[in-house]
C-alpha positions, -999 to 999 in steps of 0.1 A, spaced: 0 0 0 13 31 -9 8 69 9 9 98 -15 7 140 4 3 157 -26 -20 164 -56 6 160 -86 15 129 -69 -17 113 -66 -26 127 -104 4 111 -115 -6 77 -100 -36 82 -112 -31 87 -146 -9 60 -148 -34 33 -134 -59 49 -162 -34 45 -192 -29 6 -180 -66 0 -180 -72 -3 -143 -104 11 -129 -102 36 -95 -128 33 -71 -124 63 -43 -134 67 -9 -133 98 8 -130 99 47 -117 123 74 -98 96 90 -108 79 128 -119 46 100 -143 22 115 -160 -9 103 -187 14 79 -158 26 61 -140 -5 61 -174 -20 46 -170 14 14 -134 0 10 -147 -39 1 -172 -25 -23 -149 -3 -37 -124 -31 -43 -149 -55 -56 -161 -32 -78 -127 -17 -91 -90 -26 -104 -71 -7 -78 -87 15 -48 -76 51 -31 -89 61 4 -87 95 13 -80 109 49 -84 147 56 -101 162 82 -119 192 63 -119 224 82 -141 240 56 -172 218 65 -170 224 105 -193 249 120 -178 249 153 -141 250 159 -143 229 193 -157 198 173 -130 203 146 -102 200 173 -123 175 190 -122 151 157 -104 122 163 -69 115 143 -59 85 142 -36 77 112 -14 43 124 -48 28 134 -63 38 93 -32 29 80 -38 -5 93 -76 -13 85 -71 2 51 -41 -22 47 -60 -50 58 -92 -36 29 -68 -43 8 -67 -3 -6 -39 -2 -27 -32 41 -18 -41 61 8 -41 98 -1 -31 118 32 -29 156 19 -19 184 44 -39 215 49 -20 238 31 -19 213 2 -60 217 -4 -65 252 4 -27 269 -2 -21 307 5 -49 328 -16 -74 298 -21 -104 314 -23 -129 294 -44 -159 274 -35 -192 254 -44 -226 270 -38 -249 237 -38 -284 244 -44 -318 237 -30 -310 199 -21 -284 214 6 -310 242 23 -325 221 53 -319 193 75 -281 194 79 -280 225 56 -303 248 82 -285 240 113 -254 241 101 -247 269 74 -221 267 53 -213 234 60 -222 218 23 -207 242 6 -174 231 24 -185 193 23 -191 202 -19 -159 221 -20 -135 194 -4 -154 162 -28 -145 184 -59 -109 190 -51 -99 154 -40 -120 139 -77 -99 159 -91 -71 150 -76 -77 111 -76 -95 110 -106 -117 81 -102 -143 58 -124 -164 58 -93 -165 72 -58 -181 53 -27 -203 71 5 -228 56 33 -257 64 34 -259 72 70 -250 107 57 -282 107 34 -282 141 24 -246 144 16 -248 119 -6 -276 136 -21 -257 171 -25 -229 151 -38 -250 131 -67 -263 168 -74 -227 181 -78 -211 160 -96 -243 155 -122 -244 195 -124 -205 196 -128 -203 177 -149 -179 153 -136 -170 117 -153 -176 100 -121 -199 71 -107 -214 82 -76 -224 49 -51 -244 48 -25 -234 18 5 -262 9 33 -253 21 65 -234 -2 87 -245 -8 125 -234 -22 156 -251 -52 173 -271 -25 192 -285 -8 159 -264 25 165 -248 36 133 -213 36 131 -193 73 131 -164 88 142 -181 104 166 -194 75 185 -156 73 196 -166 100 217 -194 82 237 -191 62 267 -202 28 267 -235 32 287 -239 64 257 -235 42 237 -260 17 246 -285 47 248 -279 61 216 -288 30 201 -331 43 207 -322 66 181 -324 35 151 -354 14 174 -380 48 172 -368 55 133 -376 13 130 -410 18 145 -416 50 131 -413 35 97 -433 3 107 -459 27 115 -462 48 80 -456 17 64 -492 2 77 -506 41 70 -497 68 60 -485 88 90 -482 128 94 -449 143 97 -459 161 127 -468 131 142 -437 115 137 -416 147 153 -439 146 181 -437 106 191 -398 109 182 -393 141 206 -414 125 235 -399 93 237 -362 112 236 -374 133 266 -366 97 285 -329 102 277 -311 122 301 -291 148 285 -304 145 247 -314 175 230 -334 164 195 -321 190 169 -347 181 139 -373 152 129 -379 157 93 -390 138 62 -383 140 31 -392 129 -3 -363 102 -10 -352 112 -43 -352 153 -43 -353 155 -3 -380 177 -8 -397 179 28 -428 156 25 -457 167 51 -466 127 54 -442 94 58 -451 72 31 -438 49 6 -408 67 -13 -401 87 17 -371 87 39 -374 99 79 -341 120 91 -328 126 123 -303 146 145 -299 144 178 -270 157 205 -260 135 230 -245 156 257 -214 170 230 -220 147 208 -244 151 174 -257 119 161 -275 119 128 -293 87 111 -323 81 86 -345 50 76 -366 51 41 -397 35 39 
Protein backbone atom coordinates (compact mmCIF):
# COMPACT_ATOMS: atom_id res chain seq x y z
CA UNK A 1 0.00 0.00 0.00
CA UNK A 2 1.25 3.07 -0.89
CA UNK A 3 0.76 6.93 0.90
CA UNK A 4 0.91 9.80 -1.46
CA UNK A 5 0.69 13.98 0.42
CA UNK A 6 0.34 15.74 -2.60
CA UNK A 7 -2.00 16.38 -5.57
CA UNK A 8 0.59 16.04 -8.64
CA UNK A 9 1.54 12.86 -6.89
CA UNK A 10 -1.71 11.29 -6.62
CA UNK A 11 -2.60 12.67 -10.42
CA UNK A 12 0.38 11.11 -11.54
CA UNK A 13 -0.56 7.66 -10.03
CA UNK A 14 -3.60 8.17 -11.20
CA UNK A 15 -3.07 8.65 -14.63
CA UNK A 16 -0.91 6.00 -14.76
CA UNK A 17 -3.41 3.34 -13.39
CA UNK A 18 -5.94 4.92 -16.22
CA UNK A 19 -3.37 4.52 -19.24
CA UNK A 20 -2.94 0.63 -17.96
CA UNK A 21 -6.61 0.04 -17.98
CA UNK A 22 -7.23 -0.29 -14.35
CA UNK A 23 -10.42 1.12 -12.85
CA UNK A 24 -10.16 3.63 -9.54
CA UNK A 25 -12.85 3.26 -7.07
CA UNK A 26 -12.44 6.32 -4.25
CA UNK A 27 -13.44 6.66 -0.86
CA UNK A 28 -13.27 9.81 0.83
CA UNK A 29 -12.98 9.90 4.66
CA UNK A 30 -11.68 12.25 7.37
CA UNK A 31 -9.82 9.60 9.02
CA UNK A 32 -10.84 7.85 12.76
CA UNK A 33 -11.87 4.57 10.04
CA UNK A 34 -14.34 2.19 11.52
CA UNK A 35 -16.03 -0.93 10.32
CA UNK A 36 -18.66 1.39 7.94
CA UNK A 37 -15.81 2.64 6.07
CA UNK A 38 -14.01 -0.54 6.08
CA UNK A 39 -17.35 -2.04 4.62
CA UNK A 40 -17.02 1.42 1.44
CA UNK A 41 -13.42 -0.02 1.02
CA UNK A 42 -14.72 -3.90 0.14
CA UNK A 43 -17.21 -2.45 -2.28
CA UNK A 44 -14.86 -0.35 -3.72
CA UNK A 45 -12.37 -3.10 -4.34
CA UNK A 46 -14.88 -5.48 -5.65
CA UNK A 47 -16.11 -3.22 -7.84
CA UNK A 48 -12.72 -1.66 -9.05
CA UNK A 49 -8.98 -2.63 -10.42
CA UNK A 50 -7.12 -0.73 -7.84
CA UNK A 51 -8.69 1.45 -4.82
CA UNK A 52 -7.57 5.09 -3.09
CA UNK A 53 -8.91 6.06 0.42
CA UNK A 54 -8.69 9.52 1.30
CA UNK A 55 -7.95 10.88 4.92
CA UNK A 56 -8.39 14.72 5.59
CA UNK A 57 -10.11 16.17 8.23
CA UNK A 58 -11.90 19.18 6.33
CA UNK A 59 -11.91 22.37 8.21
CA UNK A 60 -14.08 23.99 5.59
CA UNK A 61 -17.23 21.84 6.51
CA UNK A 62 -17.02 22.41 10.47
CA UNK A 63 -19.25 24.94 11.95
CA UNK A 64 -17.75 24.85 15.33
CA UNK A 65 -14.07 24.96 15.86
CA UNK A 66 -14.28 22.94 19.26
CA UNK A 67 -15.73 19.84 17.35
CA UNK A 68 -13.01 20.25 14.64
CA UNK A 69 -10.22 19.99 17.35
CA UNK A 70 -12.30 17.49 18.96
CA UNK A 71 -12.24 15.08 15.66
CA UNK A 72 -10.44 12.18 16.27
CA UNK A 73 -6.93 11.47 14.33
CA UNK A 74 -5.95 8.49 14.25
CA UNK A 75 -3.62 7.66 11.22
CA UNK A 76 -1.42 4.31 12.37
CA UNK A 77 -4.83 2.79 13.41
CA UNK A 78 -6.32 3.85 9.28
CA UNK A 79 -3.18 2.87 7.97
CA UNK A 80 -3.85 -0.48 9.29
CA UNK A 81 -7.62 -1.28 8.48
CA UNK A 82 -7.12 0.16 5.07
CA UNK A 83 -4.06 -2.20 4.70
CA UNK A 84 -6.01 -5.01 5.84
CA UNK A 85 -9.18 -3.60 2.94
CA UNK A 86 -6.76 -4.29 0.84
CA UNK A 87 -6.68 -0.28 -0.57
CA UNK A 88 -3.90 -0.16 -2.71
CA UNK A 89 -3.17 4.07 -1.84
CA UNK A 90 -4.06 6.06 0.82
CA UNK A 91 -4.08 9.83 -0.06
CA UNK A 92 -3.11 11.83 3.21
CA UNK A 93 -2.88 15.62 1.86
CA UNK A 94 -1.89 18.40 4.44
CA UNK A 95 -3.95 21.50 4.87
CA UNK A 96 -2.04 23.85 3.08
CA UNK A 97 -1.87 21.28 0.24
CA UNK A 98 -6.00 21.74 -0.44
CA UNK A 99 -6.48 25.16 0.37
CA UNK A 100 -2.73 26.94 -0.24
CA UNK A 101 -2.12 30.69 0.47
CA UNK A 102 -4.85 32.80 -1.64
CA UNK A 103 -7.42 29.75 -2.10
CA UNK A 104 -10.35 31.39 -2.30
CA UNK A 105 -12.89 29.43 -4.35
CA UNK A 106 -15.87 27.39 -3.49
CA UNK A 107 -19.15 25.40 -4.38
CA UNK A 108 -22.65 26.98 -3.77
CA UNK A 109 -24.89 23.67 -3.82
CA UNK A 110 -28.43 24.43 -4.45
CA UNK A 111 -31.76 23.67 -2.99
CA UNK A 112 -30.99 19.92 -2.06
CA UNK A 113 -28.42 21.45 0.63
CA UNK A 114 -31.05 24.16 2.27
CA UNK A 115 -32.53 22.06 5.33
CA UNK A 116 -31.94 19.33 7.48
CA UNK A 117 -28.14 19.40 7.87
CA UNK A 118 -28.04 22.48 5.61
CA UNK A 119 -30.29 24.85 8.23
CA UNK A 120 -28.49 23.99 11.29
CA UNK A 121 -25.43 24.10 10.08
CA UNK A 122 -24.71 26.87 7.42
CA UNK A 123 -22.07 26.74 5.30
CA UNK A 124 -21.28 23.37 6.05
CA UNK A 125 -22.23 21.75 2.29
CA UNK A 126 -20.74 24.22 0.65
CA UNK A 127 -17.39 23.07 2.37
CA UNK A 128 -18.46 19.32 2.28
CA UNK A 129 -19.13 20.22 -1.90
CA UNK A 130 -15.87 22.13 -2.01
CA UNK A 131 -13.55 19.43 -0.43
CA UNK A 132 -15.38 16.22 -2.76
CA UNK A 133 -14.49 18.37 -5.89
CA UNK A 134 -10.91 18.96 -5.10
CA UNK A 135 -9.95 15.35 -4.03
CA UNK A 136 -12.02 13.89 -7.74
CA UNK A 137 -9.94 15.90 -9.12
CA UNK A 138 -7.12 14.97 -7.57
CA UNK A 139 -7.73 11.06 -7.55
CA UNK A 140 -9.49 11.00 -10.55
CA UNK A 141 -11.67 8.05 -10.15
CA UNK A 142 -14.30 5.84 -12.40
CA UNK A 143 -16.44 5.83 -9.26
CA UNK A 144 -16.50 7.20 -5.85
CA UNK A 145 -18.10 5.30 -2.67
CA UNK A 146 -20.33 7.10 0.49
CA UNK A 147 -22.80 5.62 3.33
CA UNK A 148 -25.69 6.43 3.45
CA UNK A 149 -25.91 7.20 7.05
CA UNK A 150 -25.04 10.65 5.68
CA UNK A 151 -28.22 10.72 3.39
CA UNK A 152 -28.22 14.10 2.42
CA UNK A 153 -24.62 14.44 1.60
CA UNK A 154 -24.82 11.89 -0.62
CA UNK A 155 -27.61 13.56 -2.12
CA UNK A 156 -25.72 17.07 -2.46
CA UNK A 157 -22.85 15.11 -3.83
CA UNK A 158 -25.00 13.12 -6.72
CA UNK A 159 -26.26 16.80 -7.40
CA UNK A 160 -22.73 18.14 -7.81
CA UNK A 161 -21.08 16.03 -9.63
CA UNK A 162 -24.33 15.51 -12.17
CA UNK A 163 -24.36 19.53 -12.43
CA UNK A 164 -20.49 19.65 -12.83
CA UNK A 165 -20.28 17.65 -14.86
CA UNK A 166 -17.92 15.26 -13.58
CA UNK A 167 -17.04 11.65 -15.31
CA UNK A 168 -17.58 9.95 -12.12
CA UNK A 169 -19.88 7.12 -10.70
CA UNK A 170 -21.37 8.25 -7.56
CA UNK A 171 -22.37 4.87 -5.05
CA UNK A 172 -24.35 4.79 -2.51
CA UNK A 173 -23.45 1.78 0.46
CA UNK A 174 -26.24 0.86 3.31
CA UNK A 175 -25.30 2.09 6.48
CA UNK A 176 -23.44 -0.19 8.71
CA UNK A 177 -24.51 -0.81 12.54
CA UNK A 178 -23.45 -2.17 15.56
CA UNK A 179 -25.09 -5.15 17.25
CA UNK A 180 -27.06 -2.52 19.21
CA UNK A 181 -28.50 -0.75 15.93
CA UNK A 182 -26.36 2.54 16.48
CA UNK A 183 -24.76 3.61 13.29
CA UNK A 184 -21.28 3.58 13.11
CA UNK A 185 -19.31 7.33 13.08
CA UNK A 186 -16.40 8.82 14.18
CA UNK A 187 -18.11 10.41 16.58
CA UNK A 188 -19.44 7.52 18.52
CA UNK A 189 -15.56 7.26 19.63
CA UNK A 190 -16.63 10.00 21.70
CA UNK A 191 -19.38 8.18 23.71
CA UNK A 192 -19.13 6.20 26.75
CA UNK A 193 -20.20 2.81 26.73
CA UNK A 194 -23.54 3.19 28.69
CA UNK A 195 -23.91 6.45 25.74
CA UNK A 196 -23.54 4.25 23.67
CA UNK A 197 -25.97 1.74 24.57
CA UNK A 198 -28.55 4.73 24.82
CA UNK A 199 -27.95 6.08 21.58
CA UNK A 200 -28.83 2.99 20.13
CA UNK A 201 -33.06 4.31 20.69
CA UNK A 202 -32.25 6.57 18.05
CA UNK A 203 -32.41 3.51 15.12
CA UNK A 204 -35.41 1.35 17.35
CA UNK A 205 -38.00 4.82 17.18
CA UNK A 206 -36.84 5.46 13.29
CA UNK A 207 -37.57 1.30 12.98
CA UNK A 208 -40.97 1.83 14.54
CA UNK A 209 -41.55 4.96 13.09
CA UNK A 210 -41.34 3.50 9.68
CA UNK A 211 -43.28 0.29 10.66
CA UNK A 212 -45.92 2.70 11.45
CA UNK A 213 -46.22 4.82 8.00
CA UNK A 214 -45.63 1.72 6.39
CA UNK A 215 -49.20 0.17 7.68
CA UNK A 216 -50.63 4.06 6.99
CA UNK A 217 -49.70 6.80 6.00
CA UNK A 218 -48.47 8.83 9.03
CA UNK A 219 -48.17 12.80 9.40
CA UNK A 220 -44.85 14.34 9.69
CA UNK A 221 -45.85 16.10 12.69
CA UNK A 222 -46.78 13.11 14.15
CA UNK A 223 -43.74 11.53 13.74
CA UNK A 224 -41.59 14.71 15.34
CA UNK A 225 -43.89 14.61 18.08
CA UNK A 226 -43.68 10.57 19.14
CA UNK A 227 -39.84 10.90 18.19
CA UNK A 228 -39.28 14.08 20.64
CA UNK A 229 -41.40 12.51 23.52
CA UNK A 230 -39.90 9.35 23.66
CA UNK A 231 -36.24 11.18 23.57
CA UNK A 232 -37.37 13.27 26.61
CA UNK A 233 -36.61 9.66 28.52
CA UNK A 234 -32.88 10.21 27.74
CA UNK A 235 -31.08 12.24 30.10
CA UNK A 236 -29.07 14.84 28.48
CA UNK A 237 -30.42 14.54 24.70
CA UNK A 238 -31.38 17.51 22.97
CA UNK A 239 -33.39 16.42 19.51
CA UNK A 240 -32.11 19.00 16.94
CA UNK A 241 -34.72 18.11 13.89
CA UNK A 242 -37.30 15.23 12.86
CA UNK A 243 -37.86 15.67 9.26
CA UNK A 244 -39.02 13.84 6.22
CA UNK A 245 -38.29 14.00 3.07
CA UNK A 246 -39.17 12.92 -0.27
CA UNK A 247 -36.31 10.20 -1.03
CA UNK A 248 -35.24 11.15 -4.27
CA UNK A 249 -35.17 15.29 -4.29
CA UNK A 250 -35.29 15.51 -0.33
CA UNK A 251 -37.97 17.71 -0.83
CA UNK A 252 -39.72 17.95 2.82
CA UNK A 253 -42.81 15.57 2.48
CA UNK A 254 -45.72 16.67 5.08
CA UNK A 255 -46.56 12.74 5.40
CA UNK A 256 -44.20 9.40 5.83
CA UNK A 257 -45.06 7.25 3.14
CA UNK A 258 -43.83 4.91 0.57
CA UNK A 259 -40.79 6.75 -1.34
CA UNK A 260 -40.11 8.71 1.66
CA UNK A 261 -37.10 8.66 3.92
CA UNK A 262 -37.41 9.87 7.87
CA UNK A 263 -34.14 11.96 9.10
CA UNK A 264 -32.80 12.62 12.27
CA UNK A 265 -30.26 14.64 14.53
CA UNK A 266 -29.89 14.45 17.79
CA UNK A 267 -27.01 15.67 20.51
CA UNK A 268 -25.99 13.48 22.95
CA UNK A 269 -24.55 15.58 25.67
CA UNK A 270 -21.44 17.02 23.04
CA UNK A 271 -21.99 14.72 20.81
CA UNK A 272 -24.42 15.13 17.43
CA UNK A 273 -25.68 11.89 16.06
CA UNK A 274 -27.48 11.94 12.81
CA UNK A 275 -29.31 8.71 11.10
CA UNK A 276 -32.30 8.12 8.62
CA UNK A 277 -34.53 5.03 7.55
CA UNK A 278 -36.57 5.14 4.11
CA UNK A 279 -39.70 3.48 3.93
Amino acid sequence: MRIFRSISEMQDWSSVEHLAGNSIGFVPTMGALHHGHAELFSQSVKENTRTVVSIFVNSLQFNNASDLEAYPRQLEQDQVIAEQKDVDVIFVPTNDEMYPNGFASSISVGPVAQHMEGLHRPGHFDGVATVVVKLLNAVMPDAAYFGRKDFQQLAVIRSVVRDLNIKCNVRGVPTVRNGMGLALSSRNSRLSTNRLEQASIIYALLNDMANQARSSETSTLTLQNQFNDRMKSVSGTKVEYVEVVDSDSLLPATTAQKGTTICVAVWFDDVRLIDNISI
